[in-house]
TILODO-663666 format. One record per residue (C-alpha): x, y, z; residue number from 1; residue in one letter. Coordinates in nm, 3 decimals. Layout:
N
       px       py       pz    k  r
        X        Y        Z  NUM  A
...
***
This chain:
415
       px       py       pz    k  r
   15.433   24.396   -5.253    1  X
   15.039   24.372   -5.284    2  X
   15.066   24.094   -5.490    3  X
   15.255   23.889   -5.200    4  X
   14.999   24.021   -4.928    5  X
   14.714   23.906   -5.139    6  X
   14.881   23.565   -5.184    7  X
   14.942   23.596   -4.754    8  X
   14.597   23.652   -4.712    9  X
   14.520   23.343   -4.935   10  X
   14.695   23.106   -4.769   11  X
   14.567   23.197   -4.435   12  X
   14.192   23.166   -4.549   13  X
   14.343   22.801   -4.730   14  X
   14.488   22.709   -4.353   15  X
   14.179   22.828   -4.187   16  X
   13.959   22.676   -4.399   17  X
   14.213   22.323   -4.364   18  X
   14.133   22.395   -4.021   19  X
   13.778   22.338   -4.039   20  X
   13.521   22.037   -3.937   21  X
   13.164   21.979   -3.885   22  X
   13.084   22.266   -3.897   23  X
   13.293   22.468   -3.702   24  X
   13.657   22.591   -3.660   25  X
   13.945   22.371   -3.514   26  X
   14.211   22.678   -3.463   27  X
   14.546   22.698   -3.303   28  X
   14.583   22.658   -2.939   29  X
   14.410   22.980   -2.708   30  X
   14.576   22.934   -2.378   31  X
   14.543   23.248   -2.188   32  X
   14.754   23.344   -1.899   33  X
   14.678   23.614   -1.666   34  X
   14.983   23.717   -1.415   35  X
   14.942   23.979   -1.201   36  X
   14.757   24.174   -1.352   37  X
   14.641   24.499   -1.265   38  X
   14.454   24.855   -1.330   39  X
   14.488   25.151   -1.210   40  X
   14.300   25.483   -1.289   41  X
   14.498   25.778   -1.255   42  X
   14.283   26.017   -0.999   43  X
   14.143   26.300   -1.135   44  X
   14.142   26.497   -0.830   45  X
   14.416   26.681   -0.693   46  X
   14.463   26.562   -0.275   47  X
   14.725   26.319   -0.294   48  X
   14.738   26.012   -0.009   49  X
   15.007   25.983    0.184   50  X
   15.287   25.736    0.101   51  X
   15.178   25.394    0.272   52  X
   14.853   25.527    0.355   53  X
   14.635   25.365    0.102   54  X
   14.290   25.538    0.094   55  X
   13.913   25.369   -0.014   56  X
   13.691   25.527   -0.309   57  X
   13.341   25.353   -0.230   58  X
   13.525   25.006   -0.221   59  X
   13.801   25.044   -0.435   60  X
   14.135   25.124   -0.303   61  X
   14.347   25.477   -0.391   62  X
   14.701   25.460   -0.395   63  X
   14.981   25.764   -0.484   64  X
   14.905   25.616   -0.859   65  X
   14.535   25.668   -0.817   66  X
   14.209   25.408   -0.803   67  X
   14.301   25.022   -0.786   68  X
   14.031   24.866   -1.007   69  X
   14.204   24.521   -1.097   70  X
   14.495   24.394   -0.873   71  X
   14.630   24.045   -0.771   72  X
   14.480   23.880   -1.053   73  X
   14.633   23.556   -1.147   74  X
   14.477   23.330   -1.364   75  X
   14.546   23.044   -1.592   76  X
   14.282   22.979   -1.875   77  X
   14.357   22.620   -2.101   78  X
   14.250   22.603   -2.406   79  X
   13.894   22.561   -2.529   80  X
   13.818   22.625   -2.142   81  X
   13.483   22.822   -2.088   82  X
   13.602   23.069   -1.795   83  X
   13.287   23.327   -1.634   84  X
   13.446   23.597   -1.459   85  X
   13.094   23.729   -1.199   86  X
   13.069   23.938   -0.885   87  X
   12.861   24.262   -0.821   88  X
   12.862   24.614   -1.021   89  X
   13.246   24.801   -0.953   90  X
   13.419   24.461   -0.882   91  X
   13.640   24.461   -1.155   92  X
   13.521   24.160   -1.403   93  X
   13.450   24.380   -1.710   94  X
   13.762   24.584   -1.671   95  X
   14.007   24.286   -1.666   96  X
   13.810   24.188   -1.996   97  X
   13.866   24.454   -2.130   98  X
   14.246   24.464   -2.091   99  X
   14.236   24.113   -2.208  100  X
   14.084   24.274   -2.558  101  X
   14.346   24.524   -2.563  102  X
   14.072   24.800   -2.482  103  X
   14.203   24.925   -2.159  104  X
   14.573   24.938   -2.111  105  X
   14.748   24.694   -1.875  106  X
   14.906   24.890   -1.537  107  X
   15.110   24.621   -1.448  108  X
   15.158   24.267   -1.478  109  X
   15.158   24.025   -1.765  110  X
   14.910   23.875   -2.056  111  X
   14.955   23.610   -2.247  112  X
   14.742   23.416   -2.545  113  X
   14.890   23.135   -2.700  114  X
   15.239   23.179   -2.549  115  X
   15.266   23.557   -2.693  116  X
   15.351   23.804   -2.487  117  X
   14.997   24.071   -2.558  118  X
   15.051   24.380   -2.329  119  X
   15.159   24.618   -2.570  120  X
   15.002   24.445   -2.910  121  X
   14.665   24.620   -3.089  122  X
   14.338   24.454   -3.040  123  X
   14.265   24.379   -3.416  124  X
   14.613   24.143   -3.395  125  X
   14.531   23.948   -3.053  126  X
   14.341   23.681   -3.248  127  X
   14.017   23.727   -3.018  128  X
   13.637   23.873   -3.044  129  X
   13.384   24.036   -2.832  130  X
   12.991   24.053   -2.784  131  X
   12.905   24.361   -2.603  132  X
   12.611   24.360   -2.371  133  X
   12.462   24.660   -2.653  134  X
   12.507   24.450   -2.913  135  X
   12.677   24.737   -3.142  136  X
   12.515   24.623   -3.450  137  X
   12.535   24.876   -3.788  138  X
   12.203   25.006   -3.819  139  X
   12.194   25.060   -4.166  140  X
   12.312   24.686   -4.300  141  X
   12.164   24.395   -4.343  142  X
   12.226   24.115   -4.105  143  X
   12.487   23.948   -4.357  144  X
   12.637   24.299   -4.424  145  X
   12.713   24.303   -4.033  146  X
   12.832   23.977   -4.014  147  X
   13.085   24.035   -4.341  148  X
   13.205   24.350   -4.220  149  X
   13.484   24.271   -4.051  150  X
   13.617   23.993   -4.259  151  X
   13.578   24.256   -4.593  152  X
   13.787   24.453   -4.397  153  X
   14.013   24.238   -4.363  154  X
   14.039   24.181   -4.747  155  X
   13.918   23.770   -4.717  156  X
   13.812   23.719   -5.049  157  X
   13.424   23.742   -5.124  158  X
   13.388   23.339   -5.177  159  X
   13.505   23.266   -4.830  160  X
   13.313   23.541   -4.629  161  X
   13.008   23.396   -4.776  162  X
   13.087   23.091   -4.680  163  X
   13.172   23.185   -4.315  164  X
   12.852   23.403   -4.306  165  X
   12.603   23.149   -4.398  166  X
   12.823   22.848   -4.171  167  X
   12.770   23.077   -3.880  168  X
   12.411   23.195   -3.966  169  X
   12.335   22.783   -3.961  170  X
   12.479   22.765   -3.632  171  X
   12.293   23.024   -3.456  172  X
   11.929   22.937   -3.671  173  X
   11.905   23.286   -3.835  174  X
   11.989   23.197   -4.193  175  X
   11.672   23.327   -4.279  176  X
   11.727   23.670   -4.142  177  X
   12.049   23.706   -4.336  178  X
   11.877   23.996   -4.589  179  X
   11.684   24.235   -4.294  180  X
   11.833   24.499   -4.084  181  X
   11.849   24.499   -3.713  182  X
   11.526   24.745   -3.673  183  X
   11.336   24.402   -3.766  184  X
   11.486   24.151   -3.538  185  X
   11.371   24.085   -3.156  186  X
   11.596   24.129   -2.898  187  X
   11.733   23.758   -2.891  188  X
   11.814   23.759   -3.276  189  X
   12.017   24.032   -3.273  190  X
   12.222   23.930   -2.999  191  X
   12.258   23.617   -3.221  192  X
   12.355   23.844   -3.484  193  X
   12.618   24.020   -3.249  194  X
   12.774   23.652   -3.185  195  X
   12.734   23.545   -3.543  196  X
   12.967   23.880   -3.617  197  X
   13.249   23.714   -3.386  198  X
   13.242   23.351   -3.499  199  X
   13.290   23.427   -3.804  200  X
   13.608   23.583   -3.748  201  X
   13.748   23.237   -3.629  202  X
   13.870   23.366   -3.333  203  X
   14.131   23.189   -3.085  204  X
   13.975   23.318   -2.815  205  X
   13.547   23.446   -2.755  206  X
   13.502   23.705   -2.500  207  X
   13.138   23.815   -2.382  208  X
   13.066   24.127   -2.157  209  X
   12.735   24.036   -2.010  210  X
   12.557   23.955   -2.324  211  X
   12.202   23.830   -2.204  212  X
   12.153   24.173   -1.960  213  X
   11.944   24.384   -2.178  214  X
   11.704   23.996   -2.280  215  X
   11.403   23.985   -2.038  216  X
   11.393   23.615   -1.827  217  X
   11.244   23.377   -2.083  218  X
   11.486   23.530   -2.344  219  X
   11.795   23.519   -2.160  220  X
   11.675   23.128   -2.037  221  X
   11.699   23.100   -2.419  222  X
   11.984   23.229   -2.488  223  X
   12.171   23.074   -2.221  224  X
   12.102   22.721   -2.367  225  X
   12.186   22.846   -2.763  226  X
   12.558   22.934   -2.562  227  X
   12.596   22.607   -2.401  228  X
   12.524   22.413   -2.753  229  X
   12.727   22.717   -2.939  230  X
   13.025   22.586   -2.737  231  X
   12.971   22.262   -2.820  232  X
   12.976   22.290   -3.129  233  X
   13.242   22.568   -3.212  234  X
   13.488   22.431   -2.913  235  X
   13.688   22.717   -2.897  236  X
   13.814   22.926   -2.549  237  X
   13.583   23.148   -2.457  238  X
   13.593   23.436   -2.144  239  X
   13.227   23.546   -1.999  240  X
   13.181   23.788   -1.789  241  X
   12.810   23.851   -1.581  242  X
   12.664   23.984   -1.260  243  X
   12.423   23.655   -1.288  244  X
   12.484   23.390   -1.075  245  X
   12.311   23.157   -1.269  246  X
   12.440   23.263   -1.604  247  X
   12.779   23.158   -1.384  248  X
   12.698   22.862   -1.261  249  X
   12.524   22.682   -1.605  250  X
   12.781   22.812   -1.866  251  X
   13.127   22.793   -1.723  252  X
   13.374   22.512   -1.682  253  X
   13.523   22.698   -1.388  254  X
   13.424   23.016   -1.229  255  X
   13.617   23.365   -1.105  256  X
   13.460   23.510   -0.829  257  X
   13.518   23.883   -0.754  258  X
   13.510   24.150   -0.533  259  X
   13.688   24.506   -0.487  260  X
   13.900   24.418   -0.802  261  X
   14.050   24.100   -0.626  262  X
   13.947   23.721   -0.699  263  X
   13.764   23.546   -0.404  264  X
   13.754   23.215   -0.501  265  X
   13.837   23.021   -0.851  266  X
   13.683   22.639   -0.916  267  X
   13.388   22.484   -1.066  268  X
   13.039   22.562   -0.998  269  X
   13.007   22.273   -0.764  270  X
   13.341   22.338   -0.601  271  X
   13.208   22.699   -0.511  272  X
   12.855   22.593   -0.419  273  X
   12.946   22.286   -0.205  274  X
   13.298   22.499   -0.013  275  X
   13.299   22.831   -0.067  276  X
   13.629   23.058    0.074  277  X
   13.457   23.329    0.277  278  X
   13.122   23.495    0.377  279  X
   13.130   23.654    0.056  280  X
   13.104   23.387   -0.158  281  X
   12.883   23.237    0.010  282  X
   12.619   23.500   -0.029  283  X
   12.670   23.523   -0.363  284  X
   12.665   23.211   -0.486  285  X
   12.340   23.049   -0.434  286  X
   12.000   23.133   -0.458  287  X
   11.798   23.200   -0.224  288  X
   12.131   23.282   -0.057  289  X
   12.272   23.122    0.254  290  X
   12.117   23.184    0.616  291  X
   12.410   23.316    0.842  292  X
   12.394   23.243    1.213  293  X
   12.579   23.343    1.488  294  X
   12.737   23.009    1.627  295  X
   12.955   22.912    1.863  296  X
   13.273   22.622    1.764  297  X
   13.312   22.387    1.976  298  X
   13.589   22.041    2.021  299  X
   13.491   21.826    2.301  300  X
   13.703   21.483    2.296  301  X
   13.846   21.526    1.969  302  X
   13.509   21.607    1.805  303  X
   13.431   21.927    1.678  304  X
   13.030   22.080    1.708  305  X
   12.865   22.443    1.640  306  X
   12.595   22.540    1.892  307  X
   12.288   22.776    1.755  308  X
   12.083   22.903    2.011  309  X
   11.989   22.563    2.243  310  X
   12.071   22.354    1.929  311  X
   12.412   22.172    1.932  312  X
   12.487   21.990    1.591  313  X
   12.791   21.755    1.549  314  X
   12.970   21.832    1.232  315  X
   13.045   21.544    0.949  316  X
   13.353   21.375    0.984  317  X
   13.482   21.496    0.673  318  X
   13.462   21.847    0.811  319  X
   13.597   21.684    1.167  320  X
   13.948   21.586    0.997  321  X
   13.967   21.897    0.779  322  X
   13.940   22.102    1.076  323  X
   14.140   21.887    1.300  324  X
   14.426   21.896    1.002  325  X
   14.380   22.301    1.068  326  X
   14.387   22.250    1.436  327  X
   14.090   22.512    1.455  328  X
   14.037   22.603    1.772  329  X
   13.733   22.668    1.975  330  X
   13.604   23.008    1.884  331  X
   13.276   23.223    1.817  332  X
   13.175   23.173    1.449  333  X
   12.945   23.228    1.145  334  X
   12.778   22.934    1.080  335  X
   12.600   22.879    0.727  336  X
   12.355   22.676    0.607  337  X
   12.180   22.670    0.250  338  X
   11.747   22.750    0.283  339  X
   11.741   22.364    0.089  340  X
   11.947   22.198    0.367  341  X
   11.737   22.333    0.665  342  X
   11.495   22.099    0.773  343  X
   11.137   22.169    1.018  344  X
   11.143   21.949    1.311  345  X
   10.959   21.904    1.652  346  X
   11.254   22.062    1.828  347  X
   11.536   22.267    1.705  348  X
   11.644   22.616    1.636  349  X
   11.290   22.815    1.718  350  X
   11.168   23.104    1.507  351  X
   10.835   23.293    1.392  352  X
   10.746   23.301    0.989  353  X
   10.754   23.629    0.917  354  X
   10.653   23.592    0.475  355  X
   10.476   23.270    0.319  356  X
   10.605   23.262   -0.071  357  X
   10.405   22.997   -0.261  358  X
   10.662   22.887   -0.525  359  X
   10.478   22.628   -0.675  360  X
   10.709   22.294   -0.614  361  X
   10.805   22.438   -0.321  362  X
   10.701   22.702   -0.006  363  X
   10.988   22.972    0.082  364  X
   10.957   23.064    0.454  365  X
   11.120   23.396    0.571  366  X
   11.137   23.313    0.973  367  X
   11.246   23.539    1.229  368  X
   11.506   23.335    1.443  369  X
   11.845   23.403    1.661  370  X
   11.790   23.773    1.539  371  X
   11.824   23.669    1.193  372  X
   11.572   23.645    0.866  373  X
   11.597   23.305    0.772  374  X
   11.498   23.152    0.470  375  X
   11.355   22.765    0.448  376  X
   11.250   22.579    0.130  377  X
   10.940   22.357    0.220  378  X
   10.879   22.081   -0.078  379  X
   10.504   22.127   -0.090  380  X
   10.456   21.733   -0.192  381  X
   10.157   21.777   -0.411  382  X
    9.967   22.004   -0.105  383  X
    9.970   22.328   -0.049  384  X
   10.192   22.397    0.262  385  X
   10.024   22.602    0.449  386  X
   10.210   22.858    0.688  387  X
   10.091   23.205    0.777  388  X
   10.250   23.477    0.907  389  X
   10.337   23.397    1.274  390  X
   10.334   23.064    1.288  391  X
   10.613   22.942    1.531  392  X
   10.817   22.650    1.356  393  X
   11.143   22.467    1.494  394  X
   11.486   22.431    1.250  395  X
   11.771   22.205    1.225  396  X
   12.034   22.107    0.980  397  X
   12.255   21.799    0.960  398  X
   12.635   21.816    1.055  399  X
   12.770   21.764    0.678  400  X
   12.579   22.120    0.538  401  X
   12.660   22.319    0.794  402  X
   12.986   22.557    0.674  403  X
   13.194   22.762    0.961  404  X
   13.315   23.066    0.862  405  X
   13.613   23.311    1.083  406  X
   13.438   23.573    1.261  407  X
   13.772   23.772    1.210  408  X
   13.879   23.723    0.834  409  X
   13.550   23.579    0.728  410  X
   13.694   23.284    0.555  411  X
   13.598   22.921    0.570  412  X
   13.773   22.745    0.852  413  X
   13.819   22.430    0.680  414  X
   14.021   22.602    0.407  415  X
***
């Protein structure tokens, strides 16, 4: 019997290894499907809710079964796609990660990776790794000895580990760390060391709870460019999961944005930057974040137009027909516009700069207007814009920037 799982083991590392080019692994498809998925924590404490009468903890919802933390999700990953799940502390992203490793158990619904059914299969047989945000490296080995461990476990013979080890020490530049312990590496080496550990498990599937959090800025700047060229070059399916908008928007091929354990919106960076779905989203994504005004929707003769204060705007007429296709109708709104796409002017929307931020490239005014704070970029053009605090200045924006939002549901009115 040992004799035939020794020769098993063989041929895997033989197929693996067949599997291999340039450098990195080509492996068998990682298609992950999420289906309405969902997790609940039983509740600890003893009042029960009444049946129907679903109850709020902080933001979360309580139910007879106890706190919602993931429901509704649906989600359909292709392979070799580079998915970032992001949204604010207690929103759910790290939880539904973790029940895609098999670390938290699945309340209801359905995962699948590769066409297999995983709800009920162990973590060490889902065919996936994960980077922690701690980096949970062994103390007492070597950087190799981390790297090996879970492939000696494993039984791969000693040839092929080293051969893995020192492939995925290349990739990630630390080949000459390989013999010192983790007390002797900076905080962006071991984290390299933490990913090194996964690749060279030849996973079908990478997944990555917040691993740049604990690097300070220039670090996790770093870092973030080693990941986009690590996918590049190991072109495998990988599931991220941050608080960072940024890490979000530079590293993913599409993006999950959450809140409350529910998904808000679901599309490419520029897809969620240029329309996003609701109020939410649009703070979130975007930095500085969008101004919100109070507006007032308007169709006159066919042609639709938000009103700020004394400033009426026409809007583009690609927002015209997808609001005519809607049949939106005139109404009280949210109106937002990005600080880049607000513009000084002689006349417009009036306000009083509260906070002059010198930014280098560019000025950030913080200006009191419509009972709002709004922020304005100012491209400094080689001189030193110069605005103090209560200087009176005059805003408009152009009719294709300007996004309407439902002062009811809070979602975007063209969508």
């Amino acid at each position: 019997m040992e004799t035939c799982r020794k020769a098993l083991r063989l041929r895997r590392a033989r197929d693996r290894s067949m599997r291999r080019q340039n450098g990195y692994s080509l492996y068998i498809m990682a298609e992950v499907i999420l289906k309405n998925l969902k997790k609940v924590y039983p509740n600890a404490e003893s009042k029960k809710t009444k049946k129907g009468e679903p109850q709020k903890k902080g933001n979360l919802q309580i139910t007879d079964e106890g706190v919602v933390a993931v429901q509704d999700f649906n989600l359909h990953i292709a392979d070799k796609e580079f998915i970032v799940l992001v949204g604010p502390s207690g929103c759910g992203k790290s939880t539904t990660l973790r029940m895609i490793a098999g670390l938290e158990d699945i309340s209801g619904g359905q995962l699948t990776i590769g066409g297999k059914l995983m709800n009920d299969v162990e973590p060490k047989d889902r065919d996936i790794a994960m980077v922690f945000q701690s980096y949970a490296l062994y103390p007492h080995m070597t950087v190799y000895g981390n790297m090996a461990f879970s492939l000696k476990l494993k039984k791969v013979p000693k040839d092929e580990i080293d051969r893995r080890v020192r492939q995925a020490a290349e990739i990630l530049d630390i080949t000459q760390y390989l013999d010192r312990k983790p007390k002797a590496l900076s905080g962006g080496q071991r984290q390299r060391v933490a990913i090194g550990r996964a690749i060279v498990r030849d996973p079908a599937v990478f997944l990555m709870d917040e691993p740049l959090s604990n690097l300070d800025a220039k670090l996790r700047n770093q870092m973030r460019a080693e990941l986009i060229k690590l996918r590049e070059r190991i072109d495998t399916t990988f599931i991220y999961v941050t608080h960072d908008q940024t890490e979000a928007m530079t590293l993913g091929d599409r993006i999950v944005i959450m809140k409350d354990g529910f998904i808000q919106q679901i599309g490419t960076p520029q897809e969620v930057f240029d329309h996003p779905a609701n109020l939410f989203v649009a703070g979130f994504i975007g930095t500085p974040q969008m101004n919100l005004f109070d507006a007032h929707l308007a169709r006159r003769d066919g042609k639709y137009t938000v009103t700020v204060g004394s400033v009426t705007v026409e809007l583009s007429e690609e927002k015209q027909q997808r609001l005519a296709a809607k049949d939106v109708a005139e109404q009280d709104v949210v109106l937002g516009v990005r600080p880049d796409h607000i513009m000084l002017c002689a006349d417009g929307v009036k306000g009083k700069v509260d906070v002059s931020e010198m930014m280098g490239s560019s000025v950030h005014l913080h200006v009191a207007a419509e009972g709002k704070d709004v922020i304005v970029i100012v491209p400094t053009n080689g001189a030193a814009a110069h605005f103090p605090a209560g200087s009176e200045v005059n805003m408009i924006f152009g009719g294709n920037v300007a996004h309407v939002f439902s002062k009811e549901t809070e979602k975007n009115l063209e969508w």
